[in-house]
C-alpha positions as CSV (number, residue, x, y, z in Angstrom):
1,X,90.7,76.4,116.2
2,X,94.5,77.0,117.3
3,X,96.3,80.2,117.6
4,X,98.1,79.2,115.0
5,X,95.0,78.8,112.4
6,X,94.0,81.8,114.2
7,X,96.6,83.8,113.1
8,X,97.2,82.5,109.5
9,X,93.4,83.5,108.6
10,X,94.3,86.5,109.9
11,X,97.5,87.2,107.9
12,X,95.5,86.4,105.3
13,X,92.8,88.4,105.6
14,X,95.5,91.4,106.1
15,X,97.2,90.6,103.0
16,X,93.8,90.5,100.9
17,X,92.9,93.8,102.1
18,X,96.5,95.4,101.7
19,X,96.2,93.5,98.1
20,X,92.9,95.3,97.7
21,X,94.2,98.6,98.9
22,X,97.5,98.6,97.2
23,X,95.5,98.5,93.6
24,X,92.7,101.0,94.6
25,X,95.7,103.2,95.4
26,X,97.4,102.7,92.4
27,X,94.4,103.1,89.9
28,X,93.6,106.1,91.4
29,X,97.3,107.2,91.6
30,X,97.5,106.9,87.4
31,X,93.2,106.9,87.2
32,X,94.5,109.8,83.9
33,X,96.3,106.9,82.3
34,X,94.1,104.2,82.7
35,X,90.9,106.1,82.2
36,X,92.3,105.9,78.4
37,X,92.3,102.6,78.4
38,X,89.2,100.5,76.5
39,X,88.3,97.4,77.0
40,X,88.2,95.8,73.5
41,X,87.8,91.9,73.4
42,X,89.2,89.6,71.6
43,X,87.8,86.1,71.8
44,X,91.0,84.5,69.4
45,X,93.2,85.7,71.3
46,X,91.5,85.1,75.0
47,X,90.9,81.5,73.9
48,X,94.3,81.2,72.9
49,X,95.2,82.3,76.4
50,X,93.3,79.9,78.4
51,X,94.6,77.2,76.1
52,X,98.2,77.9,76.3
53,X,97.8,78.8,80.2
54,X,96.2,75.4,80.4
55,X,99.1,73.2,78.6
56,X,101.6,75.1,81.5
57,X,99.2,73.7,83.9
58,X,99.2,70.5,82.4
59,X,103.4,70.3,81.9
60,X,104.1,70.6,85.5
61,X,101.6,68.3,86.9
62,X,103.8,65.9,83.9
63,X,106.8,66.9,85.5
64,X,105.2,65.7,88.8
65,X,104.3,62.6,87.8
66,X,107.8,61.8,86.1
67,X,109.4,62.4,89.6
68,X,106.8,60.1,91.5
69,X,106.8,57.3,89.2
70,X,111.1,57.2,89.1
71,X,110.1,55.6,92.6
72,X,107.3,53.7,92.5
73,X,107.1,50.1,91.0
74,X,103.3,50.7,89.2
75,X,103.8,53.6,87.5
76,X,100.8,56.5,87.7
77,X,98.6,57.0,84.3
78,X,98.6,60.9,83.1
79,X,94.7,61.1,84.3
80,X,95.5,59.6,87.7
81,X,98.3,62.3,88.0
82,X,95.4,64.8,87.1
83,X,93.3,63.1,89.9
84,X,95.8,63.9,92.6
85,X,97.4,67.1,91.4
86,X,94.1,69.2,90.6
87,X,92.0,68.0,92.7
88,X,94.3,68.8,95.7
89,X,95.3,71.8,94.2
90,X,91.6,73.1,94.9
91,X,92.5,73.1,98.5
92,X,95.4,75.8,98.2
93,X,93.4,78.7,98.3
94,X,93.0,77.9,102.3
95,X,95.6,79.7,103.8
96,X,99.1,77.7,105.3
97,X,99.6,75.9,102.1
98,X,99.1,72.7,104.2
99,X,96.0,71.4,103.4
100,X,96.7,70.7,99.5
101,X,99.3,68.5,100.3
102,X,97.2,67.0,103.3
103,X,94.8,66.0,100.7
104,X,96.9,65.1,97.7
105,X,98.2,62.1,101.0
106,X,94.7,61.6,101.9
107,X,94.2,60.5,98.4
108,X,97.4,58.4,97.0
109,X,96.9,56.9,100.2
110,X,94.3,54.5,98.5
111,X,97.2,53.9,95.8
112,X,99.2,52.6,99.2
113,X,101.9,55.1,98.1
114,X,103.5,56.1,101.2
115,X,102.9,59.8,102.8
116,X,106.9,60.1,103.2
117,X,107.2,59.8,99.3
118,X,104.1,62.1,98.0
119,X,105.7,65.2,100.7
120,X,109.9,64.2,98.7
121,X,108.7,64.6,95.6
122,X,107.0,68.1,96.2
123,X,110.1,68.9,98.2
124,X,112.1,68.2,95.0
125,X,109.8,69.6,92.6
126,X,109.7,73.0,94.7
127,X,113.0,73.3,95.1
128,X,113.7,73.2,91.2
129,X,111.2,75.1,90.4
130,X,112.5,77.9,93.0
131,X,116.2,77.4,91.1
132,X,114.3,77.5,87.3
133,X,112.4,80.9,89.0
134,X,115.7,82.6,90.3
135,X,117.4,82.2,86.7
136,X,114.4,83.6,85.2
137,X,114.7,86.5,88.0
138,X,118.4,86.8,87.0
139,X,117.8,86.7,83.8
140,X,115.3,89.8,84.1
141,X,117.6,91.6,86.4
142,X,120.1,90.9,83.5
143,X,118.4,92.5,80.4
144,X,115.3,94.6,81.9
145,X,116.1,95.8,85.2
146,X,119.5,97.1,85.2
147,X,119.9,98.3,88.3
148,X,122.9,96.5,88.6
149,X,126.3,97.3,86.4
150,X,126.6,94.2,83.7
151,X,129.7,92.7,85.0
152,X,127.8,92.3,88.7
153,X,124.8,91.1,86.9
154,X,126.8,88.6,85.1
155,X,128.6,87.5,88.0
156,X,125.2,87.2,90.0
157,X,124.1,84.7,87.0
158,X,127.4,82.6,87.1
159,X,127.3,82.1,90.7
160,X,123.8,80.8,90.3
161,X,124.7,78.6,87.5
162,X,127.5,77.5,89.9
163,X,125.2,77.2,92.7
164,X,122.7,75.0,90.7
165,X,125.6,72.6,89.2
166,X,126.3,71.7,93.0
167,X,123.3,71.3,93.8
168,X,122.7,68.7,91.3
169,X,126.3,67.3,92.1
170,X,125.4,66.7,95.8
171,X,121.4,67.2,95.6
172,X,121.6,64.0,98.0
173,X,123.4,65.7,101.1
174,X,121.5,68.8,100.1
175,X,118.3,68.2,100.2
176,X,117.9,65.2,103.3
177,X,119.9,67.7,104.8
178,X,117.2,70.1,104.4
179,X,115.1,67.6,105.2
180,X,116.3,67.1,108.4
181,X,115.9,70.6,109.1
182,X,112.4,70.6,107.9
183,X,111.0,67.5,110.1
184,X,112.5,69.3,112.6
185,X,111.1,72.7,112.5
186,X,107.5,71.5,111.4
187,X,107.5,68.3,112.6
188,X,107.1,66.8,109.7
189,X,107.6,63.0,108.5
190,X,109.4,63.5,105.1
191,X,112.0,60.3,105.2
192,X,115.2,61.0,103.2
193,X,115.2,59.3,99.7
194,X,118.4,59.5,97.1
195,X,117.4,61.0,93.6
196,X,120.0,60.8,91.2
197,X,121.4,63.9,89.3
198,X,120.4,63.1,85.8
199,X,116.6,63.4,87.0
200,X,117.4,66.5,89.2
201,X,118.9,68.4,85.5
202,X,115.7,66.7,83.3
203,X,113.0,68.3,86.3
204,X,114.8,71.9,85.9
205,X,114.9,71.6,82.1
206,X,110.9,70.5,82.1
207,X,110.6,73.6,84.3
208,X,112.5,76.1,82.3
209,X,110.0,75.0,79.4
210,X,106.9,75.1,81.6
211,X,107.4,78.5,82.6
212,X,107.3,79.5,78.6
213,X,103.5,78.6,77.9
214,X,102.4,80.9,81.0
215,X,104.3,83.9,79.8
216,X,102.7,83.6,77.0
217,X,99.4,83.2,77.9
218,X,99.9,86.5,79.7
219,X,100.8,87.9,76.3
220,X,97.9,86.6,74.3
221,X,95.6,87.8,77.3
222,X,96.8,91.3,77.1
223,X,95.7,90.8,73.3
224,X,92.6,89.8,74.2
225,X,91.4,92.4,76.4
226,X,93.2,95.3,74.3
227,X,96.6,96.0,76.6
228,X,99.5,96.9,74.9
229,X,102.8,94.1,74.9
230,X,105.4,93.6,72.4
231,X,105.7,90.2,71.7
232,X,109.7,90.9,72.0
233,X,108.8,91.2,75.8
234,X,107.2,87.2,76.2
235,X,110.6,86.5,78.5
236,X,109.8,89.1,80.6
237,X,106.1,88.1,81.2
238,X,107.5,84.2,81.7
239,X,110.0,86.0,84.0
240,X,107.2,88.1,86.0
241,X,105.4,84.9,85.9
242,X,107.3,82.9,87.5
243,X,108.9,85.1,89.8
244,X,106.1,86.6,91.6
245,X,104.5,82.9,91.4
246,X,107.3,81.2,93.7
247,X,107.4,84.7,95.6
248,X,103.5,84.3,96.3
249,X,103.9,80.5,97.3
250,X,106.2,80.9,99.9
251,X,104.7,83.6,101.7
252,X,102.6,80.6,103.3
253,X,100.0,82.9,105.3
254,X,98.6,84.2,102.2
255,X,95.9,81.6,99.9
256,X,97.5,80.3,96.8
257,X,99.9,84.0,97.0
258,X,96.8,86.1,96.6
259,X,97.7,89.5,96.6
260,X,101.7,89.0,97.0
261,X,101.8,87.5,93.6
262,X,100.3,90.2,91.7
263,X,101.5,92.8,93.9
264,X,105.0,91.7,92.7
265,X,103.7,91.4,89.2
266,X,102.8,94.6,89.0
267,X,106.4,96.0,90.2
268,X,107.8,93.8,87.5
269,X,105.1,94.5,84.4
270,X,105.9,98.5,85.5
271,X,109.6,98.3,84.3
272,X,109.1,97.2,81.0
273,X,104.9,98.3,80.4
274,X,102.8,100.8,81.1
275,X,101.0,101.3,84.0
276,X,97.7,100.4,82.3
277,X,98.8,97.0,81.6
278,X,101.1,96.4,85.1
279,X,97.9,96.9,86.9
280,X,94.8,94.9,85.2
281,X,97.0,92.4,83.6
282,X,98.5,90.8,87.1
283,X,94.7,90.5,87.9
284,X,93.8,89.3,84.6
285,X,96.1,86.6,84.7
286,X,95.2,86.0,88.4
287,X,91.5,85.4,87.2
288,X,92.1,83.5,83.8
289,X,94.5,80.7,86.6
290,X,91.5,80.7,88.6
291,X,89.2,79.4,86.0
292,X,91.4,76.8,84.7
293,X,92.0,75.4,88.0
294,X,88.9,75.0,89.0
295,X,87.6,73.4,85.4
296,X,90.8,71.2,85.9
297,X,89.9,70.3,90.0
298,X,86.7,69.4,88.5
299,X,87.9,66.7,85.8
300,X,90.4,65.6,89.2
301,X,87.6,65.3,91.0
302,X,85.4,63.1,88.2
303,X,88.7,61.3,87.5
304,X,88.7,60.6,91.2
305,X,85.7,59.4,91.4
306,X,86.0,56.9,88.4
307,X,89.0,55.9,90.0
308,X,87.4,55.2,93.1
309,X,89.9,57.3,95.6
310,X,86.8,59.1,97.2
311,X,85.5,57.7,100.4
312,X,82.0,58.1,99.6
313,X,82.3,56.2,96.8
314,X,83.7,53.4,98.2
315,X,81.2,53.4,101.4
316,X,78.8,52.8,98.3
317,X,80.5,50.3,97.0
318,X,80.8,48.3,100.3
319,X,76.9,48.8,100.9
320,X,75.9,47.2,97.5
């Protein structure tokens, strides 16, 4: 093992244990408040959580296979898009965010879709869904924070709106140029492909809509396990969502964000909850993502198999 390796499993294991620590400290901090609390179940509502949770899942791995198919000749199937997303996705939780997308290769590979074209479109798709995330942030910054005077606020949106436009304009130059940067830097083999600007605005449209069912998923889960949110607040939690979701992927030493993302959750939930729910839910929703991405990196993993894109199973194939 590298230095490298080294040192991400230890950055992880330092943000775990300051993600531990950090909650510890803040349930005994408001322990008065949140001794209150009761834990009162409600199946309808957790159900209907897990559900809507799982249709957000299921809309971006969509939106992923919409940008992979706009360049390949034979198209992907829905359940061989659920193959290759989920069952790579189980491999995020090891820290560097490297090895899901090493995997996700390994297996389109036996499509013979190139390894240049699997790395663009996630490079696209993550850079939308960091623009969809930042409007969200904006838009929380806008109506919940206020920090900021309204006229800055509304400047700060426009200029992101003005921002994004460009971007779709000249996404081309932007992102090889990126690109470029990239290979560079990580020594990376992502060759530069031309996307044109009506599928750029469709991806951050999909996005803005895939970002809904998660927010409220968060709101029927709070239902569920008897935390108190206003329904009128569902933009907020699609805003802490989504925020502390892109926050946690690109702090890169940490597995699948753990820690970062609820950490930032909670500073989010605080502004517009109460500390009761700012604590358990970030967790809650942590544990309920958990669950449906390992029951969906199972049915990946089946639909690899009947697909045949596992070694093993073609080794048996080749012996009979």
């Amino acid at each position: 093992m590298n230095y490298k390796k080294k040192l991400q499993y230890v950055l992880a294991a330092v943000a775990i244990t300051a993600m531990v620590y950090f909650f510890y400290d803040q349930f005994k901090r408001n322990w008065d408040s949140i001794k209150t609390y009761h834990f009162a179940i409600n199946y309808y509502y957790l159900v209907a959580s897990i559900f809507v949770m799982t249709i957000g899942f299921l809309m971006e791995i969509y939106i992923w296979q919409i940008c992979m198919n706009h360049y390949l000749k034979k198209k992907l199937g829905f359940l061989e898009s659920i193959a290759f997303v989920n069952t790579s996705n189980l491999f995020k939780y090891i820290p560097g965010r490297l090895w899901a997308y090493t995997v996700q290769i390994a297996l389109m590979a036996k499509k013979n879709i190139a390894k240049s074209l699997v790395l663009y479109v996630n490079f696209v798709c993550l850079l939308c869904v960091i623009i969809v995330s930042t409007i969200y942030g904006l838009y929380y910054l806008l109506f919940y924070l206020k920090i900021l005077p309204m006229p800055i606020s509304i400047l700060l949106f426009g200029f992101l709106i003005l921002a994004d436009f460009a971007f779709i304009m000249w996404n081309t130059n932007i992102i090889n140029w990126l690109i470029i940067k990239i290979n560079k830097f990580f020594m990376r083999d992502i060759q530069p492909i031309k996307i044109e600007k009506w599928l750029i605005l469709y991806i951050q449209f999909l996005y803005l809509i895939a970002w809904i069912p998660p927010g409220i998923s968060a709101y029927f889960l709070a239902k569920g396990i008897g935390l108190d949110v206003a329904f009128s607040d569902v933009l907020a939690l699609v805003s802490s969502m989504s925020v502390s979701w892109i926050i946690g992927y690109i702090a890169i030493f940490t597995p699948s964000g753990l820690g970062v993302r609820e950490g930032i959750m909670f500073l989010m939930l605080k502004q517009f909850s109460n500390v009761k729910t700012a604590l358990i839910l970030p967790l809650a929703t942590r544990l309920v993502c958990i669950i449906i991405e390992l029951l969906l990196g199972i049915i990946g993993i089946l639909l690899g198999m009947k697909y045949g894109y596992f070694p093993k199973q073609e080794k048996s194939r080749q012996k009979q």
